[in-house]
SEMARLO-785426 format. One record per residue (C-alpha): x, y, z negated; residue number from 1; residue in one letter. Coordinates in nm, 2 decimals, decimal comma. Each point is the difference from the previous one (the first is absolute). Layout:
N
- X;Y;Z;NUM;a;
...
This chain:
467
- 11,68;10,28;-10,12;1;x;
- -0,23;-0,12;-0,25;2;x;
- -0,18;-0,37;-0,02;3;x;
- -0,21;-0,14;0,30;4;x;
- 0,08;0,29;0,25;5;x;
- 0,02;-0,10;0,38;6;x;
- 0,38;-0,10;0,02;7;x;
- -0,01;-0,06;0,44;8;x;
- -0,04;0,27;0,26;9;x;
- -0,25;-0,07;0,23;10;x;
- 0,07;-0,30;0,24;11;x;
- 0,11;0,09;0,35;12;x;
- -0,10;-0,38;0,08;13;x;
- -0,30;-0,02;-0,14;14;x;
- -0,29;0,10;0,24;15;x;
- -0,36;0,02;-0,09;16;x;
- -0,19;-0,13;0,30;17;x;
- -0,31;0,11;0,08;18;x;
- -0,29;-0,08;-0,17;19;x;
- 0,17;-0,06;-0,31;20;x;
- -0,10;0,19;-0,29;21;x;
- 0,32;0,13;-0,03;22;x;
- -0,03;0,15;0,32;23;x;
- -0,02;0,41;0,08;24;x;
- 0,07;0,02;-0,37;25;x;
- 0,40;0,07;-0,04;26;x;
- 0,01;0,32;0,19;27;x;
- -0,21;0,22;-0,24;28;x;
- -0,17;0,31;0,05;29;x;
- -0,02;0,25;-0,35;30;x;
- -0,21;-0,13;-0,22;31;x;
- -0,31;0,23;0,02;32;x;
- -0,33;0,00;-0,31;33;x;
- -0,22;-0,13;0,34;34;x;
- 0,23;-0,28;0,02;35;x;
- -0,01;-0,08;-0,36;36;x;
- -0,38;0,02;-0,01;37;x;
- 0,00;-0,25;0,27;38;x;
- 0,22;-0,22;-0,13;39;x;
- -0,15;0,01;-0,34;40;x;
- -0,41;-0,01;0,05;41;x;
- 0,07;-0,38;0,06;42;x;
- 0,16;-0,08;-0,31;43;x;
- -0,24;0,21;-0,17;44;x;
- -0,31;-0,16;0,08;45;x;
- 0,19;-0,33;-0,04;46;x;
- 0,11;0,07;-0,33;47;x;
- -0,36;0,22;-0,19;48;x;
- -0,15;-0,36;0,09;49;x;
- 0,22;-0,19;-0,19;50;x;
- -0,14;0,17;-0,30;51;x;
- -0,28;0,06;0,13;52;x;
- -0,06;-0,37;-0,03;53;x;
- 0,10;-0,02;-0,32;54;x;
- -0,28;0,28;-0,07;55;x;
- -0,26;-0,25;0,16;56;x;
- 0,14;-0,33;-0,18;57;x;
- -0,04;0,18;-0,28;58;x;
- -0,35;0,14;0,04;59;x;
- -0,07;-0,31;0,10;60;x;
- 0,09;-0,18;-0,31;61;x;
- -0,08;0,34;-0,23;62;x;
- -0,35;0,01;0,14;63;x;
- -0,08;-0,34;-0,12;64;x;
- -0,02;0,18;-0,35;65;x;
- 0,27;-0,24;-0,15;66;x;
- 0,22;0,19;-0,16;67;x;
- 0,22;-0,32;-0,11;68;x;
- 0,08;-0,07;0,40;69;x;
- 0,09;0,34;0,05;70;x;
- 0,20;-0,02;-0,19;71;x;
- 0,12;-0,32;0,07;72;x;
- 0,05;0,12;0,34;73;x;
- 0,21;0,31;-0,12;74;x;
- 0,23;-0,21;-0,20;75;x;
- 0,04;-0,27;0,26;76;x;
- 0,09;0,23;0,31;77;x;
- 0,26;0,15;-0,21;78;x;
- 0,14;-0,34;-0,04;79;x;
- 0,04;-0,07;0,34;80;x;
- 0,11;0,35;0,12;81;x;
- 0,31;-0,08;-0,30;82;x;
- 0,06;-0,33;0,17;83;x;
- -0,09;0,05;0,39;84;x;
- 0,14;0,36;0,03;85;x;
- 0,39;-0,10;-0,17;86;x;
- 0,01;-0,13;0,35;87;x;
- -0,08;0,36;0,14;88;x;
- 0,29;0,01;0,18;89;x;
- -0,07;-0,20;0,21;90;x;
- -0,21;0,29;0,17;91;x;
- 0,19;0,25;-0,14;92;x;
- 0,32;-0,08;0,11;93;x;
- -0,12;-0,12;0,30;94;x;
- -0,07;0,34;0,16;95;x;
- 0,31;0,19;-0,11;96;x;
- 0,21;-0,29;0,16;97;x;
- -0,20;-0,01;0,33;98;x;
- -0,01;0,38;0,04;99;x;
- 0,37;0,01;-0,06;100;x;
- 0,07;-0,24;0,31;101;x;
- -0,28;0,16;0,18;102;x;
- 0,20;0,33;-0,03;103;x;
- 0,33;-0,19;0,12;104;x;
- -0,17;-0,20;0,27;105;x;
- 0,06;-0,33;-0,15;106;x;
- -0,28;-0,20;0,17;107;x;
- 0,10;-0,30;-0,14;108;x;
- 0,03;0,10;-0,35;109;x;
- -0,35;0,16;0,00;110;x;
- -0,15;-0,37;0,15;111;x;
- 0,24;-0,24;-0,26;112;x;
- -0,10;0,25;-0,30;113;x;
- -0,38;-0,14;0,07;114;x;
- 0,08;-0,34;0,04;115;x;
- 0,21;0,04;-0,30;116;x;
- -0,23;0,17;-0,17;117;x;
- -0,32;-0,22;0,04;118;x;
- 0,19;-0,32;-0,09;119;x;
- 0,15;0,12;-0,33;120;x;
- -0,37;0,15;-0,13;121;x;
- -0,16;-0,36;0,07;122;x;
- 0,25;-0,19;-0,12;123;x;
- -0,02;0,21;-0,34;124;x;
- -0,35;-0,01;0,00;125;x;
- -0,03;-0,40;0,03;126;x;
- 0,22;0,02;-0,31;127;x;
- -0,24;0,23;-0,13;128;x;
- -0,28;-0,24;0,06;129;x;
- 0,15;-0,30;-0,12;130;x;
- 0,09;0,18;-0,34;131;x;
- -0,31;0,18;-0,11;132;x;
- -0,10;-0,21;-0,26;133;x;
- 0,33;0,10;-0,21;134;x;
- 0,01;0,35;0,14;135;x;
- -0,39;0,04;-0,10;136;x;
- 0,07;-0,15;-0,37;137;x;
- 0,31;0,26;-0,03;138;x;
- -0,14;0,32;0,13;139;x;
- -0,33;-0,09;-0,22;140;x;
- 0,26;-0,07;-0,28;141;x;
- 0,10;0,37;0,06;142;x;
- -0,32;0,18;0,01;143;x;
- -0,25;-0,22;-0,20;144;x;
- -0,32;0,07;0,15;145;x;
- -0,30;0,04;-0,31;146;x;
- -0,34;-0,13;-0,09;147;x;
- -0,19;-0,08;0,34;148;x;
- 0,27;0,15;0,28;149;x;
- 0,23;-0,33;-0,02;150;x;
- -0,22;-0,19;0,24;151;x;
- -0,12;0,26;0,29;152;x;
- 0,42;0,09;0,01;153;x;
- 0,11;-0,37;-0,03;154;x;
- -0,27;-0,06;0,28;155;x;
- 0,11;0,31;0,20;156;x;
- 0,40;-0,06;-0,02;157;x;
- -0,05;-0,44;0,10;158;x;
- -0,18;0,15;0,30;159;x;
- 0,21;0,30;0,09;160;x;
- 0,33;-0,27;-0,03;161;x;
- -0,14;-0,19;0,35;162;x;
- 0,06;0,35;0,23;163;x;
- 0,38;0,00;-0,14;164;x;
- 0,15;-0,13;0,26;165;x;
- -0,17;0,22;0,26;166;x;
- 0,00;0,33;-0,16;167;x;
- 0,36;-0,04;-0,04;168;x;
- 0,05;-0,03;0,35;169;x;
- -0,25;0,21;0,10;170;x;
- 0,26;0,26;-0,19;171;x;
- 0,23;-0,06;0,23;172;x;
- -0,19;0,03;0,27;173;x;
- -0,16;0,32;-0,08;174;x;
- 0,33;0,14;-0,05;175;x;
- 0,12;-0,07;0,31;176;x;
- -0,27;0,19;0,20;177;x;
- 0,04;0,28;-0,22;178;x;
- 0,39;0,02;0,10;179;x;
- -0,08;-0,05;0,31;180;x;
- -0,27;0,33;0,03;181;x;
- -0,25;-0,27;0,14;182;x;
- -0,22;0,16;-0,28;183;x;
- -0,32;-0,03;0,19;184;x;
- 0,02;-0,41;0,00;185;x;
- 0,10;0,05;-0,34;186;x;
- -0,34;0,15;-0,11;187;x;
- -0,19;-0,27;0,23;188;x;
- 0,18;-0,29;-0,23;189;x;
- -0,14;0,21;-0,35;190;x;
- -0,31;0,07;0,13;191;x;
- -0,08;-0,33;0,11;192;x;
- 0,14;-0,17;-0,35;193;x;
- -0,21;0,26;-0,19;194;x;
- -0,28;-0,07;0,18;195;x;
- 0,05;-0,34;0,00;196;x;
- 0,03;0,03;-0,40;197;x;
- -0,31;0,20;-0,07;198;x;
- -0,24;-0,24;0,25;199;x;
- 0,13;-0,31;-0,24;200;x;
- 0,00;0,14;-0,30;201;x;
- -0,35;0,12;-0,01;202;x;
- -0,06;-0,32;0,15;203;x;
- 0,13;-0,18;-0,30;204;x;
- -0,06;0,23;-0,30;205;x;
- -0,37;0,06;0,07;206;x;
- -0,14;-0,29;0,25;207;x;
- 0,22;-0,25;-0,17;208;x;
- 0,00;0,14;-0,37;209;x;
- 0,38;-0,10;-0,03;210;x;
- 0,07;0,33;-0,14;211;x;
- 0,37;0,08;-0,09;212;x;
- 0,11;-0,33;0,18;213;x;
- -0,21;0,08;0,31;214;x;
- 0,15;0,36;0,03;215;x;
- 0,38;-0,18;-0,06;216;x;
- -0,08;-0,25;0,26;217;x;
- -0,16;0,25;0,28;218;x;
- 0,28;0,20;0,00;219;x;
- 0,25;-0,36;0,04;220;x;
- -0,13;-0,08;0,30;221;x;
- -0,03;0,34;0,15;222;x;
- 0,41;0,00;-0,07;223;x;
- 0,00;-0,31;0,22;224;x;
- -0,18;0,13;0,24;225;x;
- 0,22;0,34;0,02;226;x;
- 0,33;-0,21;0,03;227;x;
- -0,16;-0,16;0,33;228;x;
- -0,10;0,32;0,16;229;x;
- 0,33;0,18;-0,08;230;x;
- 0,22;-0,24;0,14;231;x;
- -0,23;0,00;0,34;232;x;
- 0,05;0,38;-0,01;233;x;
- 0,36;-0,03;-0,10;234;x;
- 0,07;-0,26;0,30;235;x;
- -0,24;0,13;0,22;236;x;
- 0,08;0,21;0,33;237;x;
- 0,26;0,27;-0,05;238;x;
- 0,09;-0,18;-0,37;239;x;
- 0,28;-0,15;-0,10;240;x;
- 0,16;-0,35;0,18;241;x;
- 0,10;-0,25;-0,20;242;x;
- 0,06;-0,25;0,30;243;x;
- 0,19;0,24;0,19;244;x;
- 0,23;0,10;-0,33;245;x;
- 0,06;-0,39;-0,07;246;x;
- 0,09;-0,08;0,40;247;x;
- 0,25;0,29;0,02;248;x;
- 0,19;0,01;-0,39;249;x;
- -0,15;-0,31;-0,14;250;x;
- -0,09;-0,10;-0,37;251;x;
- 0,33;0,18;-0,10;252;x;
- -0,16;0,35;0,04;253;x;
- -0,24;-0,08;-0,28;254;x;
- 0,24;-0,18;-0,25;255;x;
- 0,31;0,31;0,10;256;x;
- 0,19;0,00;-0,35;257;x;
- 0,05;0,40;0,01;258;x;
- -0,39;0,05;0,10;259;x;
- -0,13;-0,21;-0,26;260;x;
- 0,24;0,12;-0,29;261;x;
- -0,11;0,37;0,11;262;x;
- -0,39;-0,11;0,00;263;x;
- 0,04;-0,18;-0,32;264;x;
- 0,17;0,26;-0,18;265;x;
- -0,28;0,28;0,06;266;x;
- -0,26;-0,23;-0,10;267;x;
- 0,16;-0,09;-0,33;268;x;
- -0,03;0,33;-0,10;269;x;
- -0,27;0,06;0,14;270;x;
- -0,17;-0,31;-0,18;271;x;
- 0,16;0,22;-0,33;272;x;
- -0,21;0,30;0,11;273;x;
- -0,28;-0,19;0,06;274;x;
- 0,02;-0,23;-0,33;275;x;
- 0,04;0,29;-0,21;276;x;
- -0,31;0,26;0,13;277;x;
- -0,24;-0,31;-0,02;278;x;
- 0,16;-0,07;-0,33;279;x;
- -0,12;0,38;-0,06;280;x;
- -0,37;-0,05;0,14;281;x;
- -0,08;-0,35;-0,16;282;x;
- 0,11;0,17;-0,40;283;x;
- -0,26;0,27;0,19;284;x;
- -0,25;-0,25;0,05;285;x;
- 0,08;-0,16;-0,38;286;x;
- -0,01;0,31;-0,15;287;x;
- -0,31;0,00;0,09;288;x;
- -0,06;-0,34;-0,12;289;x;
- 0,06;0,09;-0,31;290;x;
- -0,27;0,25;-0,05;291;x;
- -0,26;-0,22;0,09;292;x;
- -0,17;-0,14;0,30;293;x;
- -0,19;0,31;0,04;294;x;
- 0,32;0,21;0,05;295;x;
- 0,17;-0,27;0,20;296;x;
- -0,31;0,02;0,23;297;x;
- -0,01;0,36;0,02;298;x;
- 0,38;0,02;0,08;299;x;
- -0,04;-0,21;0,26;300;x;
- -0,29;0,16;0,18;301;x;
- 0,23;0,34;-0,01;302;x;
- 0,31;-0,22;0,16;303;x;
- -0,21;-0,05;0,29;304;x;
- 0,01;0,42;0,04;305;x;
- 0,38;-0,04;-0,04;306;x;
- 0,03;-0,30;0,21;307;x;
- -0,18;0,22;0,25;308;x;
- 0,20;0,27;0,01;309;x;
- 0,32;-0,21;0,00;310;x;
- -0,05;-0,12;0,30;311;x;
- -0,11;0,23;0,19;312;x;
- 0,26;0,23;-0,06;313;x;
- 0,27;-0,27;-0,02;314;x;
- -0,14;0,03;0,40;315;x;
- 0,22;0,30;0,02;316;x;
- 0,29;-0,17;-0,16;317;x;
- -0,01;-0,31;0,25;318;x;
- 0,04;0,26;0,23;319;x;
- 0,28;0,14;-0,18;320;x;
- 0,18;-0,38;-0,01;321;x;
- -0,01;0,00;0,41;322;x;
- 0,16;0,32;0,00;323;x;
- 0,20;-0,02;-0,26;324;x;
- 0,14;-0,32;0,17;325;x;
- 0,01;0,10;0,37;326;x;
- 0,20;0,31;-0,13;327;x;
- 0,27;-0,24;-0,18;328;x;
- 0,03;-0,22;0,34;329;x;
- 0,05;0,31;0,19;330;x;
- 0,20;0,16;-0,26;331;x;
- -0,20;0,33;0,02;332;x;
- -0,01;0,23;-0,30;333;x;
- -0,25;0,28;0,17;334;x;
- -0,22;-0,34;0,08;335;x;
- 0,07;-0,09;-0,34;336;x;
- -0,08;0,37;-0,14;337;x;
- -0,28;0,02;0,15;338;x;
- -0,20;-0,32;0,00;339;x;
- -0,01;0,08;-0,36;340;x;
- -0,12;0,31;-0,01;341;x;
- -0,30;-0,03;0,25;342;x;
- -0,08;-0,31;-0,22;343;x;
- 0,04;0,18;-0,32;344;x;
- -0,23;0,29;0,08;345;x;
- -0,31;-0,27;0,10;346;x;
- 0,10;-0,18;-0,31;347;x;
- -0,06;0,28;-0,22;348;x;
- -0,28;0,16;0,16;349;x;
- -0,17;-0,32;-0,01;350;x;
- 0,06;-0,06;-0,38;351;x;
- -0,15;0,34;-0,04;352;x;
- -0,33;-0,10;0,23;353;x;
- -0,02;-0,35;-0,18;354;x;
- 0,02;0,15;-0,33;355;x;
- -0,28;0,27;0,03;356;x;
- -0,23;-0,26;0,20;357;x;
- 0,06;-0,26;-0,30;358;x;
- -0,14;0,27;-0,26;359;x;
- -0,32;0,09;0,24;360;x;
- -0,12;-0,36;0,07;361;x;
- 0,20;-0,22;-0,27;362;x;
- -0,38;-0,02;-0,19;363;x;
- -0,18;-0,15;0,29;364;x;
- 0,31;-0,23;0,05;365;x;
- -0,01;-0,08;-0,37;366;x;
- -0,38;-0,08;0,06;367;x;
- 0,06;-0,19;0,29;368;x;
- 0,22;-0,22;-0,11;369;x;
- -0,13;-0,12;-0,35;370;x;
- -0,31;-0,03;-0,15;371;x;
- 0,06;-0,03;-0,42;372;x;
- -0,03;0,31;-0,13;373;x;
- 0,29;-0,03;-0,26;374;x;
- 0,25;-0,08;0,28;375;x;
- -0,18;0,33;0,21;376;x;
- 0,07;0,24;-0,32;377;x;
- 0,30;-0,13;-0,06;378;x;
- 0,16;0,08;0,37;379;x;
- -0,22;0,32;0,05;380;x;
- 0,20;0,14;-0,34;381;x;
- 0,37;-0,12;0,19;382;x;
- -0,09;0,13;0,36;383;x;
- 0,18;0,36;-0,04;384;x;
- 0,32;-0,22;-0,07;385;x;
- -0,07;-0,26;0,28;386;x;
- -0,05;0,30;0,23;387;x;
- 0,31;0,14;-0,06;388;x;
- 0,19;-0,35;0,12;389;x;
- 0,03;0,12;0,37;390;x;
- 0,16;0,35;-0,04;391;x;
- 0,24;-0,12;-0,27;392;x;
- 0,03;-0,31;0,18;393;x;
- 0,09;0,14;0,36;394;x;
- 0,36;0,05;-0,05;395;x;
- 0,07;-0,37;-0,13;396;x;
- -0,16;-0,14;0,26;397;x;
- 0,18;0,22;0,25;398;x;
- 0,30;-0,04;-0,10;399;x;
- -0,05;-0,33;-0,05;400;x;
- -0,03;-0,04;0,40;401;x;
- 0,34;0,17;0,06;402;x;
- 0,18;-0,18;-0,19;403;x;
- -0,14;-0,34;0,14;404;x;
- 0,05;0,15;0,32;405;x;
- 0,39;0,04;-0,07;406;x;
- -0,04;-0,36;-0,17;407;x;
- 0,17;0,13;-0,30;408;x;
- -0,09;-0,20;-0,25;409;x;
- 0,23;0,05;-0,24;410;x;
- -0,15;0,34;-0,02;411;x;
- -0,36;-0,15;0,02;412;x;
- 0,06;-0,20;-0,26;413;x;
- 0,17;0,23;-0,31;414;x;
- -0,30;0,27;0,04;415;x;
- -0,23;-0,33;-0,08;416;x;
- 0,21;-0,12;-0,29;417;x;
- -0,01;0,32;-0,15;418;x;
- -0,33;0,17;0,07;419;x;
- -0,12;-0,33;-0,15;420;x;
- 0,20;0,00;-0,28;421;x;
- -0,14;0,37;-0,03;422;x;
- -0,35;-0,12;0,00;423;x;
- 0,04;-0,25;-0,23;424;x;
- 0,14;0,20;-0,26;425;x;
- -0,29;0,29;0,11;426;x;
- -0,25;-0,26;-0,07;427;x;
- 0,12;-0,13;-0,34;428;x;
- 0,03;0,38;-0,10;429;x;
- -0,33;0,05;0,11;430;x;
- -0,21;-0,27;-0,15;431;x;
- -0,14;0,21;-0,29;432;x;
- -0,21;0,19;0,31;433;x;
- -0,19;-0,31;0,09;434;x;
- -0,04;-0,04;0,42;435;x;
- 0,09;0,35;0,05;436;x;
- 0,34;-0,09;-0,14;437;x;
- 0,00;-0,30;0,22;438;x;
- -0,07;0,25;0,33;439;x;
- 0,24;0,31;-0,14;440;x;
- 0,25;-0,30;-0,01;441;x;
- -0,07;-0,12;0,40;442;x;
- -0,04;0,35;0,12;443;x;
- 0,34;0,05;-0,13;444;x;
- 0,18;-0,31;0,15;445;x;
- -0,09;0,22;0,36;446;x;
- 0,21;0,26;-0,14;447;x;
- 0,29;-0,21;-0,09;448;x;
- 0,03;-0,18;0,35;449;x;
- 0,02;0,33;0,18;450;x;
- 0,23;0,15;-0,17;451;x;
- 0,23;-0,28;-0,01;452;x;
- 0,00;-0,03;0,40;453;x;
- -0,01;0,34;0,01;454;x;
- 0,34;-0,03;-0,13;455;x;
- 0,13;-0,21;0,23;456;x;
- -0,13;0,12;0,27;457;x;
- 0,26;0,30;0,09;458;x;
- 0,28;-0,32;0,04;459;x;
- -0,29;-0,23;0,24;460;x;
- 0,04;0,31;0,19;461;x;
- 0,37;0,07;0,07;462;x;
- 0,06;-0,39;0,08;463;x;
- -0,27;0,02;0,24;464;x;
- 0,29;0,15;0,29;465;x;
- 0,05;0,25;0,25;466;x;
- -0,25;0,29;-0,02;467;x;
């Protein structure tokens, strides 16, 4: 049986009282399209205004006419999606591990993975906190910012550094209602923070004038404010029971040697995965850089298209992870089989639709979101590329889901050693073709992360169990 796959059969002893999430859940019906739809809307409309927010923050700033704080803005949030998301999997992981005991009725696994879960993000993002001044100095060591953009992105990165220790555990958190279906509280948590984000950061950037730093600082404190509303909903009626877990197994069910050297071992890889696909998008964002602040701009304003379509399609693959997870609890291939096609065939039909809608109203989003007119040519000339993201895209992300779902991260992890590897040397290759080399290269990278899981997949499915 490969890496990470449920090991226990479903507990004869462990009940799942009423009320509980967990409840009604471990006797499954067939997964039907209805039922993914329903799972999924949630977590799509969760996750189109994460980006979607990104789209305002950056209109916000772009429509200042300051092209220096764009792009200030579009260096910085790629620093702190490098240093914030290494810690991905802490959501990540999260859900595959919670759907997995779901699907074996382990109760008190699912409640002790969020405790877990929520301590070890804020403790890493304290140390986060506490070391940005050297982290800042090395990742601006790295990718040198030029000519006006070093102190909009020094301004943005100092502000985004005070939300570490609550988007960290906000991960956690946020994977833990996705594993356990509550998808619904899941989108109240995002749409609050994104609302949340967009009220202060208007507030700041264009009442305030504190520009990048006002934008950095808005979204902070909505982070803060998310981490307080998802542990209410987490805790709340029908969540999970920390009081009644430490009463009945006591602090040992958090600190159990075997649970911990199991949760550990997917996140290091994982945290590989992770490390190396933003190791891919910031030498994205550089390349960039190096064409000017103009390009960098530009590229930017297109990442907020690809953003877009990442996450709302990645909607399907969160659906996948449950699935994916509750089948390896239950050790159901047929559940197995088929949560991944019903999820597959939205994922792809959805690139498609993304991809066609991108080329019909990319100008008026172009023109939305920035106002110079060199940064406007330059992404108008690129869209056709951009647009092809979510159709290219699809299968990665997909796939992506599965995998997580299975918590194989050993798996996870070599297709994003090598289809970064694979971009890098695209990119180098491509240089001579300016920032359409620099997008061949990314649209590539998709290509290579499919077909790498692809490859793997056949053996995910034959360790999954009976049929």
């Amino acid at each position: 049986m490969t890496d990470g796959l449920a090991s226990q059969a479903p507990s004869t002893e462990a009940t799942i009282p009423p009320g509980h999430p967990d409840h009604g859940h471990h006797a499954e019906r067939p997964l039907t399209r209805g039922a993914v739809l329903a799972q999924t809307w949630p977590i799509m409309l969760g996750q189109a205004s994460v980006p979607l927010v990104g789209i305002v923050d950056t209109a916000i700033i772009g429509r200042t006419g300051d092209a220096a704080a764009l792009a200030g803005v579009a260096l910085g949030s790629a620093i702190i999606n490098l240093v914030f998301w290494t810690f991905g999997f802490l959501r990540m992981g999260m859900s595959g591990l919670v759907a997995q005991a779901r699907g074996a009725a382990d109760v008190r696994e699912s409640d002790a993975l969020l405790i877990r879960g929520v301590t070890i993000g804020g403790v890493i993002g304290l140390a986060l906190l506490a070391l940005a001044g050297p982290i800042m100095g090395l990742a601006f060591f790295a990718l040198p910012p030029g000519g006006g953009v070093a102190a909009p992105a020094h301004a943005f990165v100092a502000a985004r550094f005070l939300g570490a220790p609550a988007a960290l555990a906000g991960f956690a958190i946020n994977g833990w209602l996705v594993g356990c279906r509550r998808t619904r509280l899941a989108l109240v948590l995002q749409l609050v923070m994104n609302a949340v984000n967009v009220a202060l950061d208007t507030l700041l950037v264009w009442h305030f004038g504190l520009g990048a730093q006002g934008a950095g600082l808005g979204t902070a404190a909505a982070e803060w404010t998310a981490l307080v509303l998802g542990l209410a909903l987490a805790l709340g009626p029908g969540g999970a029971r920390p009081l009644a877990l430490f009463s009945k197994a006591g602090f040992r069910v958090l600190v159990a040697r075997d649970r911990l050297v199991r949760l550990f071992a997917v996140n290091r890889d994982l945290m590989i995965r992770t490390i190396a696909l933003l190791v891919l998008f910031t030498w994205f964002a550089n390349a960039g850089a190096r064409l000017g602040a103009i390009t960098l701009a530009a590229n930017h304003v297109l990442m907020q298209f690809i953003e877009l379509a990442a996450y709302v399609l990645d909607a399907f693959a969160m659906t996948a992870e449950e699935r994916v997870g509750h089948a390896l609890g239950a050790k159901s291939r047929a559940s197995f089989d088929r949560a991944t096609r019903l999820s597959g065939e939205f994922a792809l039909g959805g690139g498609a639709l993304l991809a066609v809608l991108f080329l019909v109203g990319g100008r008026w989003g172009i023109a939305t979101i920035a106002t110079d007119p060199g940064v406007r040519q330059t992404a108008l000339a690129l869209l056709p590329m951009a647009a092809l993201a979510p159709l290219i895209g699809a299968p990665s992300w997909l796939l992506d889901g599965v995998f997580i779902g299975a918590t194989q991260g050993r798996a996870l992890r070599n297709a994003a050693v090598v289809s970064t590897a694979a971009y890098l040397a695209c990119d180098l290759a491509f240089r001579p073709f300016g920032d359409t080399g620099i997008w061949a290269a990314l649209l590539l990278s998709y290509v290579f992360r499919a077909a790498t899981l692809g490859l793997a997949l056949p053996a995910l499915r034959l360790g999954v169990g009976k049929e």
